[in-house]
N, C-alpha and C positions, 0 to 999 in steps of 0.2 A: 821120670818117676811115674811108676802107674797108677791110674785113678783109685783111691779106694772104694773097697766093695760097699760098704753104705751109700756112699756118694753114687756109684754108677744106680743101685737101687733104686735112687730116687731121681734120678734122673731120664733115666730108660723109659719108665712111664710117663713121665711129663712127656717127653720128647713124642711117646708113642700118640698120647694124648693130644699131640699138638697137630699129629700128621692125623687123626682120623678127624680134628674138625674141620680140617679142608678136604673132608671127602663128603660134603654135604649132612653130617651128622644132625647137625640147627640146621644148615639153610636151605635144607630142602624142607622139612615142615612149616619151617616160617613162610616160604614162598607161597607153601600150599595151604595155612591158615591165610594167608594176606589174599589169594583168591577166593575162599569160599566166603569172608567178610565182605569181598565185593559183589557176588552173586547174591547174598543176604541185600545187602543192597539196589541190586535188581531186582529183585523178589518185592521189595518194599516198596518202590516207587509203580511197580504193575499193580500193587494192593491198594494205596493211594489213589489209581486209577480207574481201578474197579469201584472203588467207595465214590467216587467223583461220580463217574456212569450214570450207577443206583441215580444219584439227585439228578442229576443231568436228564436221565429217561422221565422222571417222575415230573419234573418242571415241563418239560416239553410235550407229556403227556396230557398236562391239564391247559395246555393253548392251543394243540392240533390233534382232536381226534381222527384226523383224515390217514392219519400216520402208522398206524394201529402197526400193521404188517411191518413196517420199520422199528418199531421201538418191539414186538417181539423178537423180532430177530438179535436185536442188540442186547438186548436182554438174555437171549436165550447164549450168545456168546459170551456174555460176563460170565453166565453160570459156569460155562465150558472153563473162561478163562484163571474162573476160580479153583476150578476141582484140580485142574491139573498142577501137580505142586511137584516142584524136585531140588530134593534134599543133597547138600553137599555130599556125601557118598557117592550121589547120583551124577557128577557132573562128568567122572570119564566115561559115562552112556552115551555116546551119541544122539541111542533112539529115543533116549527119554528127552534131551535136552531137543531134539528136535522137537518132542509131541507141544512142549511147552513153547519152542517159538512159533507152531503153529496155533494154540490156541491165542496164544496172543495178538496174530497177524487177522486173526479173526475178527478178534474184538477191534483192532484197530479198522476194518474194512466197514465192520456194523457202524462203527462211530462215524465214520466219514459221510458213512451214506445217510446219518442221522442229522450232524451236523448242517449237510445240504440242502435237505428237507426244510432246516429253520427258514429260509427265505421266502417260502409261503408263507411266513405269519410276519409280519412288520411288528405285531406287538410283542411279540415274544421276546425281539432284537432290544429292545428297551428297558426289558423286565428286570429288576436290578437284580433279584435271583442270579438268573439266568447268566445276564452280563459276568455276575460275580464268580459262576459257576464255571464259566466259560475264559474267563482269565488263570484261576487254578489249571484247569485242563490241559492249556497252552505250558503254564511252566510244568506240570508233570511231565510232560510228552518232552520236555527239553531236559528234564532232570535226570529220565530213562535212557535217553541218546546217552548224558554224558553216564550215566552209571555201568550201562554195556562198555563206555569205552574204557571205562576204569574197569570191569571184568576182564573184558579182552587183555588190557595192557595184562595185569594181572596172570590170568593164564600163559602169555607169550612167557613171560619170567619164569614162572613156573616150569614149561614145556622146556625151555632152554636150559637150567637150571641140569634140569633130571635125566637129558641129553649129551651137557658136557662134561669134559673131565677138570678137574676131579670130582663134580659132584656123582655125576653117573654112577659112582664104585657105592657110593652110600645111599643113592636112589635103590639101586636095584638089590645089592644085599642086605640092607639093612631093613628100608623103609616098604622096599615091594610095592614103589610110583608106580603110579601109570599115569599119561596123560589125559589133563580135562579138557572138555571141550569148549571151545570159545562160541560165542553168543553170536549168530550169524542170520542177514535179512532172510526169510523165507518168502519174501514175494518181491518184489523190486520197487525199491525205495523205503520199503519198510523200517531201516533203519534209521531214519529222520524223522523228527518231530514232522508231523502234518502240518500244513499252512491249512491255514483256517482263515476264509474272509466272511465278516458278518456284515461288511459295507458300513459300516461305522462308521 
């Protein structure tokens, strides 16, 4: 007996409806909200950093004037590392996303050599400021490691996602993906928190 015509009506569409949400319809935008929320993430823990810095330059400034050329320059890297900002839009840019892992590879160079500097001053290592200042800094610096790696994972899902089938068919007619870029060391070792010894 053949299907009635009401019935195939409403079924044809559910059916139809069923095959285009395995063509990435949701799960490519979800993949691609669930990385720009971890890039937000990244973004927040290098702000965290930056705010860190500011105090950080400011305490060490009023125990070693000898430093002056040092805490300019770290200083003058915050500024950098602040200005440069890249907005979710911006993450299948390569160039942008690079400009931002290099202001940051910056700040992290100014920091180390600031850092180093503290061992000329013995009072400084005791200052509870300082101390306290410098305990934050360490968990930032481990917070960023893991947030890149939650971007990273993030982006791979994404990229994979927009690449296979069936989502491919709904990445590229529907949605018009492209892939973002993932968060990568621009100097070597950059992608690890810094060791930091204050001889404690």
């Amino acid at each position: 007996m053949p299907m009635p015509r009401r019935f195939r009506s409403i079924l044809l569409p559910l059916m139809g409806a069923f095959a285009l949400s395995a063509c990435g319809i949701n799960s490519v935008p979800t993949a691609e909200e669930e990385a720009k929320a971890k890039w937000a993430d990244v973004q927040a823990q290098y702000q965290r950093r930056a705010n860190l810095v500011g105090n950080l330059v400011a305490t060490v400034k009023a125990a070693g004037k000898q430093e002056q050329d040092t805490l300019v320059r770290v200083t003058e890297a915050r500024a950098k590392a602040t200005s440069v900002q890249v907005n979710a839009e911006d993450l299948s840019d390569p160039t942008k996303v690079a400009q931002f892992q290099q202001a940051q590879a910056q700040l992290s160079q100014g920091l180390g050599r600031l850092l180093a500097s503290v061992e000329a001053y013995p009072d400084l290592k005791t200052n509870e400021n300082y101390l306290n200042l410098q305990s934050q800094l360490e968990g930032t610096e481990n917070r960023i490691a893991v947030s890149i790696r939650d971007y990273n994972a993030a982006v791979q899902a994404y990229n994979t996602r927009i690449r296979t089938f069936p989502d491919a068919i709904g990445a590229k007619l529907i949605h018009g993906a492209k892939p973002m870029t993932p968060f990568q060391a621009t100097t070597p070792g950059a992608e690890e928190a810094p060791k930091v010894d204050f001889g404690n």
